[in-house]
N, C-alpha and C positions, 0 to 999 in steps of 0.2 A: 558400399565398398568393404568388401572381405579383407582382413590380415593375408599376408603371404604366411605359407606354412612351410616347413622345413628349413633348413639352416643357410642353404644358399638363396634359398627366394630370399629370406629374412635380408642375407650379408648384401645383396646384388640391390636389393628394396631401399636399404640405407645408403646404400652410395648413391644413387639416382636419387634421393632426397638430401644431399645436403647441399647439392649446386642450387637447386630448385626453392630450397627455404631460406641460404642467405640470398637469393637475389631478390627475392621478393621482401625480404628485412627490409634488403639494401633500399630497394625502390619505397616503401613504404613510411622508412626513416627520416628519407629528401622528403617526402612530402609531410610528414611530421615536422621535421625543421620549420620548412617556408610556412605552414599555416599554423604552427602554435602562436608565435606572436600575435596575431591573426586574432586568434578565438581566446587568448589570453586578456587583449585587450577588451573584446567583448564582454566576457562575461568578469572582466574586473570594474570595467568601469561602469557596464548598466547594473551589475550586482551592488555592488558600490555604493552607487547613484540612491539605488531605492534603499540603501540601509541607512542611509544617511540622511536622506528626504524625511522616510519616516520613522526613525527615532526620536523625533521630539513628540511624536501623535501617541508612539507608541507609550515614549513616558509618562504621558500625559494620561492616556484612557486605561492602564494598565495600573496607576496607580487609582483612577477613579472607579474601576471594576472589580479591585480589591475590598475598597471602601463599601462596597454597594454587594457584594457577594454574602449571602447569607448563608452560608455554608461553614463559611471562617470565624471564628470567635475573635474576642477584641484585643488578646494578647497577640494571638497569630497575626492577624491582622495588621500589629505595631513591627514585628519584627520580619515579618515580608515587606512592610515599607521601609524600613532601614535597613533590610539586604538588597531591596531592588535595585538601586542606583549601580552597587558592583554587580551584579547579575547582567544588565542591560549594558554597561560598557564593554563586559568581557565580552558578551553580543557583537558588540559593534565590531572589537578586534577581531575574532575571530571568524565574524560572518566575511569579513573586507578579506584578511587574509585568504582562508582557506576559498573563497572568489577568485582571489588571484592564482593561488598553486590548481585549483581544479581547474579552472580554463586554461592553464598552461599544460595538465597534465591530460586533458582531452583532447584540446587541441593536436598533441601530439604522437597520443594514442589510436586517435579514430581513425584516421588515413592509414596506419600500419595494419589495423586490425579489418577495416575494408580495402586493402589490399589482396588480405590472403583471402579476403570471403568473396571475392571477382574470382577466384580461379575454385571454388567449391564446384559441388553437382548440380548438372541443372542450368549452370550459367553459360549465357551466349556472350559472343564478340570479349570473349576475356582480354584479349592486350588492351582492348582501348578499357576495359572496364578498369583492369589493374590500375592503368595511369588514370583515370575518371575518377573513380568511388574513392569516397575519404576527401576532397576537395572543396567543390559548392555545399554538400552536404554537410560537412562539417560548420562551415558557416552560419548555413542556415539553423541545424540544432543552437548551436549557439545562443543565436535570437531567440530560436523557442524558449530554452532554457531559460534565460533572461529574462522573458513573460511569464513564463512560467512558476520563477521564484518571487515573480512582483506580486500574480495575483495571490501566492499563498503568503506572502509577509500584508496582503491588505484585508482579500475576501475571506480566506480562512483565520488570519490571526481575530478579526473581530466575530466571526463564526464563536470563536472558543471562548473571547471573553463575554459575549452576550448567551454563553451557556452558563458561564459563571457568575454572571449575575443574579439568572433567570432559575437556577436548579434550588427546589426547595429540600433541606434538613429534613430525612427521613425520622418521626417524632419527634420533629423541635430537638435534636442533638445536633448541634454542629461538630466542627472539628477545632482543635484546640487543645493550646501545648501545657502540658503537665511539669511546671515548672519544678517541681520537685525531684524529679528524676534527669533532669537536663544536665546538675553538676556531673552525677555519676555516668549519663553517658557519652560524655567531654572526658571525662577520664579514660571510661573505657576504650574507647572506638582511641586517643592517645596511643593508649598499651596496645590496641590490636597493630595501629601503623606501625609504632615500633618494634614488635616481636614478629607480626608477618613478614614485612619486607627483608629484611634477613633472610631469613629461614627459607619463603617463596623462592627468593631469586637464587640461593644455593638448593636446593632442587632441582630450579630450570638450568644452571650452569652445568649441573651434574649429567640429565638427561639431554643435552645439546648435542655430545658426539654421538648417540647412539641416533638421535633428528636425523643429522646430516647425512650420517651414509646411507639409513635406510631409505629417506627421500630420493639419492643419489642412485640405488639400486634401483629402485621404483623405478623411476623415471628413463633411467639410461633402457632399462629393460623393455617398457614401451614404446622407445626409441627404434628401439634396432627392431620389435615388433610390428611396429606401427600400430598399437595398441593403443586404450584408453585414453588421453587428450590429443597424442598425435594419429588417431585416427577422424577427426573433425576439421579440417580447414581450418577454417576461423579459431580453433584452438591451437592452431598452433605455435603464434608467437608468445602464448603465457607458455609453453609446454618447452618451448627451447630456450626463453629467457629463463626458465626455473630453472636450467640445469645448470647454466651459466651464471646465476645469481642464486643460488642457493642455498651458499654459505651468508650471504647476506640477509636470505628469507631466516635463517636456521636466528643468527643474531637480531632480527626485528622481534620472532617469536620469544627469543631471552628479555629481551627491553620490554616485551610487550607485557611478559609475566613481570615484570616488576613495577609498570604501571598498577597492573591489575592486582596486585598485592598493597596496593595503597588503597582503592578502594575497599577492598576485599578484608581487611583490618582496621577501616574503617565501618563498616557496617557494623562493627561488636557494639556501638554507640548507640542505633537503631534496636540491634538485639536487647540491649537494657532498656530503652525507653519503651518499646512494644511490650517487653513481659513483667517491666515495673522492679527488675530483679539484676542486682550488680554481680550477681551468681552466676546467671547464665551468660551475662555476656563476655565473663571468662572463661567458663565453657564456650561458646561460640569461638573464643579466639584460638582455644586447641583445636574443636572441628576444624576450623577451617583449613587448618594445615593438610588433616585428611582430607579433604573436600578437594583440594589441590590437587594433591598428589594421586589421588584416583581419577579426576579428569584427566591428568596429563598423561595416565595411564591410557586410558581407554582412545585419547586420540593420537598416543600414539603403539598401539595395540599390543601394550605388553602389558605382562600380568597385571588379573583384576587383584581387588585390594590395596592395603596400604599400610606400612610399617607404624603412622601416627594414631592414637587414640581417637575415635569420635564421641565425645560424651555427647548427652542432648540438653539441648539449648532451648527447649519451648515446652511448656507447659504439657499436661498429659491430655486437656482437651485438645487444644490447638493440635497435636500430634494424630488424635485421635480421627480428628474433622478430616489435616490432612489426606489421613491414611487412607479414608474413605473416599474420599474424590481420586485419589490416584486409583483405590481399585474401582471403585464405578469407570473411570476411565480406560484400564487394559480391559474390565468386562465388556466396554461399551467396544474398544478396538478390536476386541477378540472375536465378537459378533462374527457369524458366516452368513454374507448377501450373495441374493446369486450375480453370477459373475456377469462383468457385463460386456455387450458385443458390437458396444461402439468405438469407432476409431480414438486408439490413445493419441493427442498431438498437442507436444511440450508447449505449454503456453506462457507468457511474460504477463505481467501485470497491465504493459500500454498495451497490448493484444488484446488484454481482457476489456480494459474500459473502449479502446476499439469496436468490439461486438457487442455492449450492452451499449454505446450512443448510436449503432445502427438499429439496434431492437426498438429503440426510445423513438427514433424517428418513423418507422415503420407504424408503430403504434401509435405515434403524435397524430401523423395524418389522418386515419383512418377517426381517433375522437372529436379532433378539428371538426369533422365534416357530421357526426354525430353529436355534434353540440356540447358533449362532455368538456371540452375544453375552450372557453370562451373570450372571448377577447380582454375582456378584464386581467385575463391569466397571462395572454401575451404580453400586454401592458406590464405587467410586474414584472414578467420576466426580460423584456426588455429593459426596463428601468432599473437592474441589476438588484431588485428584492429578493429577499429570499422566504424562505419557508413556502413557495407557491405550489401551483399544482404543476406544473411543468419541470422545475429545480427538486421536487425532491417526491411528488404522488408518482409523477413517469416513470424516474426511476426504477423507484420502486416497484411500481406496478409490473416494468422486466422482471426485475429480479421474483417478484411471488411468481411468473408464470413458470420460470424457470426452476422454481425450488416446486410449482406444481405440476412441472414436467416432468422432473425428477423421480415423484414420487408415484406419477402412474406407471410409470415405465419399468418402476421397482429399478433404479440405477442406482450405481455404487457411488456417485460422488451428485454432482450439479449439470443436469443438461443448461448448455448456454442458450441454444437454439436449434430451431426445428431441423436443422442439416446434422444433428445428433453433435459437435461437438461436444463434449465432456471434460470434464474439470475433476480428477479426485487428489487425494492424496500422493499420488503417483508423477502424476505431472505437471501440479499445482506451481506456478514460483517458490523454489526454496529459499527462501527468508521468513523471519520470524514476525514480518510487520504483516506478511499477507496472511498470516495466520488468525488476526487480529476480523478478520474479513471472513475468511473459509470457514474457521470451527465452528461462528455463530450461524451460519446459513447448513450446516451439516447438523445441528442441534436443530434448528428451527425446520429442515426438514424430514428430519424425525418424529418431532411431536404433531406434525400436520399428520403425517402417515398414522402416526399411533390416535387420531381424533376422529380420521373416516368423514372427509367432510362431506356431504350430501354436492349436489349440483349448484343448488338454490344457494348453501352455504359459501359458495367457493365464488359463488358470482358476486356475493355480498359484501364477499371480502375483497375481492377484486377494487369494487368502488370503493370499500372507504379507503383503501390505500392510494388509490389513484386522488381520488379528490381529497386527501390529506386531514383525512377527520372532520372536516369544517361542517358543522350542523347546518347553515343555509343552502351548502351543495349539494348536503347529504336530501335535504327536503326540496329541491326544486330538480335534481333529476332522480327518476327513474331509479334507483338502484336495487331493487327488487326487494321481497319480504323478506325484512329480517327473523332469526331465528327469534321463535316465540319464549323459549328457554332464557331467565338474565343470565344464570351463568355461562350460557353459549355464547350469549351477545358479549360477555366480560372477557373470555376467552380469543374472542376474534380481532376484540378492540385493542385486548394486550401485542396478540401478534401483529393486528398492522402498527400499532406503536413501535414493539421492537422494531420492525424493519425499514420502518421512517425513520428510526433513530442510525439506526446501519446505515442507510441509503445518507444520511447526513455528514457520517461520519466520511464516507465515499467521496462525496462533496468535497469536501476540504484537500484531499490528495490533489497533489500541485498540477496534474494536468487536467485535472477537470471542470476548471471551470475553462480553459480553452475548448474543450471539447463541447461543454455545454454551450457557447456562444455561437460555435460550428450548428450544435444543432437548429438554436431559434431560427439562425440564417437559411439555414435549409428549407426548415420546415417552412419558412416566408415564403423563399425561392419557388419549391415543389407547388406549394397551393396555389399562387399565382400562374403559374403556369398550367396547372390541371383545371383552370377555371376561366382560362384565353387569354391572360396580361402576357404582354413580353416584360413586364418591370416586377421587382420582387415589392412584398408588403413593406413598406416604408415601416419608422416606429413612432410616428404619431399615434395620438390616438384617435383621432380622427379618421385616419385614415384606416387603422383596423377596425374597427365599429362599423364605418360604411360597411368594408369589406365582407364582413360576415353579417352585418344586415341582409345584405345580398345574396348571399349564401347560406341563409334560414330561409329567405324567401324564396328559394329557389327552391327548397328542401322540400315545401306547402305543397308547391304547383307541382312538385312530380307525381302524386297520386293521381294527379286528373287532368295535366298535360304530361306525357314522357318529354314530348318533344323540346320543352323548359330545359331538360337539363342538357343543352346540347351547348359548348364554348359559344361565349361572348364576349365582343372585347369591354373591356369594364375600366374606365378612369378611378382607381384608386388612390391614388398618390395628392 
């Protein structure tokens, strides 16, 4: 959809949109009303429910995981037990609340916003879709959401504390607090709250009228253009409530600076206890003023610079390390790849783990029946274990073909799969949590590129990620000759570590363990059916053991009967 160009297409453009976007407000607002109560109660009372079920487990193995972490020294360790208790209440409040304001504020969002996205491009039967969409769907999200935050406050929260038990002190150093510097940085990080918060918030009161109109200008100007958010559908109820609430937005962004000015004078506290120096962390509290007032510059795009002093705050190595990792990085971004000539397509993060649990099952299958993956593995992974070869070698095993797809193909970001989608920097989810994910699979496909793995290397690698390091898998299949070089074999075993550890961290994101249980279902479902059952593999273990008994021995007789391998019906259950 092209902008209209010249001044009356423009004037004639706006008026035939403004009947057109309050009445789809209008309609999406009724059904916002009638179904927020709806999906408030939802996701208050099942959100709720599990904060409050497991807050006694939580207090319980959170203080026993402490104890048992070898990471932490025994000061630390006292004084994380005697913050915990206000840490985990504030928990409680504000997990319950902000349960109850988000499902009232979704509930009454999502009908408005699949309102306008029924009459996007592309869409059929729009009247009924307008009144449809935003309805049962919201509902439903609801309940996922609901499971979704149970599995991550059960399987992820003990994910993290059985890391913290389990992670050994690199040299026998732990961590631990330097009691001597804790007066001076109680004092400090004092003085930074005090003299920031002042200072901050008369800044941001200062540059607040100049917010307003040029937001006001912005906006009004894409307005009558049909430009930038009002040229999206679905963007457009944030792009007509800005204009109308954007002296509102202008005063959350005032409030929001003077939140953020408490921490932000508080950190001078941190700055003396990191550099052992009640010096710099009075330096640190003048930066930060500049620090301020040059981001607020730059997002709101007037002059660089800043009338406040920046002294520096950190030692000359520390500055020095810095300086080098930020140029290693514009060198590393300044790199010229050749460009690449696969279709760009905006992708969200549930899109993303969407195509790596279809890749995971694509490839489940296919090892199933290859014996790589053997009932023992189903077993665990039904029994909701972790560390298996299914929960976290699968995974993974996507993810290497795709960072070795990437890398033949000489592509600019991450092929996901063979139909070329592509993931770079460009279309990636902008958020800073996905980044956490990207930059290490953009690093690690780098240094595969820069290693030239051989065939034989790439296959070798392939299995021990899959079969997750485990020495008895690695010795009863197949996985071809390893590199006779140790520091090759060192090399290999670092990178399938790292990406076992990535692929873990994946794990723990709150929809993936629904995704994951989607898969074993599947994968039950599909094999049963590709081998004559009309019933999926039950999760006895009985029952899976028959199953693939029979399906080894099925494996034998096809060298020297074909006709073996032809559906039978088979009582598994």
């Amino acid at each position: 959809m092209e902008p209209p160009k010249g001044c009356l297409a423009s004037l004639w453009n706006f008026i035939c949109f403004i009947p057109f976007f309050f009445g789809l407000l209008l309609l999406g607002t009724i059904k916002g009303i009638f179904f927020c109560p709806i999906a408030c109660l939802i996701m208050g009372i099942g959100n709720s429910g599990i904060i409050l079920g497991l807050w006694p487990l939580h207090l319980c193995w959170t203080y026993y995981s402490i104890l048992r972490a070898k990471l932490l020294g025994p000061i630390l360790k006292m004084i994380l037990c005697i913050c915990l208790p206000a840490l985990l209440i504030l928990w409680l409040v504000l997990g319950i609340l902000g349960s109850i304001v988000g499902g009232a504020l979704y509930g009454f969002l999502s009908p408005v916003f699949a309102t306008f996205d029924a009459v996007g491009e592309g869409k059929s039967n729009e009247i009924f879709r307008c009144f449809y969409d935003g309805t049962w769907d919201t509902i439903k999200r609801s309940c996922t959401i609901v499971r979704d935050f149970g599995d991550f406050c059960y399987h992820s929260y003990f994910s993290y504390m059985d890391d913290l038990q389990k992670e050994q002190p690199v040299d026998r150093k732990y961590y631990e607090i330097k009691l001597l510097y804790v007066p001076g940085a109680l004092i400090a990080g004092s003085l930074g709250l005090m003299l920031d918060f002042p200072l901050i918030s008369l800044i941001a009161i200062c540059k607040s009228p100049y917010m307003l109109f040029k937001g006001w200008h912005r906006l009004f100007h894409d307005l009558i253009g049909r430009e930038g958010p009002f040229l999206e559908t679905i963007c457009v109820p944030f792009a007509g409530l800005a204009i109308i609430l954007w002296p509102m937005a202008v005063a959350g962004a005032v409030l929001g600076s003077m939140v953020s000015s408490i921490f932000l004078g508080a950190y001078a506290g941190v700055v003396v206890y990191q550099e052992s120096s009640f010096w710099f962390g009075l330096c640190y509290i003048v930066a930060s003023w500049s620090i301020y007032d040059e981001y607020s510059n730059d997002t709101l795009d007037m002059p660089e610079g800043s009338c406040f002093p920046r002294p520096k705050y950190h030692r000359k190595t520390a500055l020095t390390k810095s300086t080098s990792h930020a140029a290693s990085f514009s060198k590393r971004g300044s790199l010229k790849r050749t460009e690449s000539i696969t279709p760009m397509v905006d992708l969200k993060p549930f899109a993303l783990l969407d195509i790596l649990f279809k890749e995971c099952q694509s490839h489940g299958e296919k090892f199933v029946l290859e014996g790589l993956i053997t009932p023992e593995d189903i077993e665990e992974a039904s029994s909701n274990k972790s560390g298996t070869v299914i929960s976290i070698g699968l995974p993974a095993y996507c993810l290497l073909q795709a960072v070795l797809r990437s890398v033949k193909a000489n592509s600019e970001g991450i092929l996901l799969n063979d139909d070329h989608t592509e993931i770079t920097s460009k279309n990636r989810p902008k958020d800073a949590f996905f980044d956490w994910f990207f930059n290490p699979f953009i690093i690690m496909r780098d240094q595969i590129k820069a290693q030239k793995l051989s065939e034989e290397e790439e296959n070798y690698l392939c299995k021990l990620v899959l079969l997750n390091g485990e020495p008895k898998k690695l010795k009863s299949v197949n996985t071809g000759p390893a590199p006779e070089s140790e520091r090759r074999r060192a090399e290999l075993d670092a990178l399938a570590r790292r990406l076992q550890g990535i692929t873990k961290s994946i794990s723990r994101y709150p929809t993936s363990r629904r995704h994951f249980q989607n898969l074993v279902n599947k994968l039950s479902v599909e094999l049963a059916k590709k081998n004559g059952s009309s019933r999926p593999i039950g999760r006895s273990k009985s029952a899976i053991v028959r199953y693939f008994s029979f399906n080894k021995s099925r494996a034998k007789q096809s060298d020297s009967d074909p006709d073996s391998l032809r559906p039978r019906d088979v009582d598994i259950v």
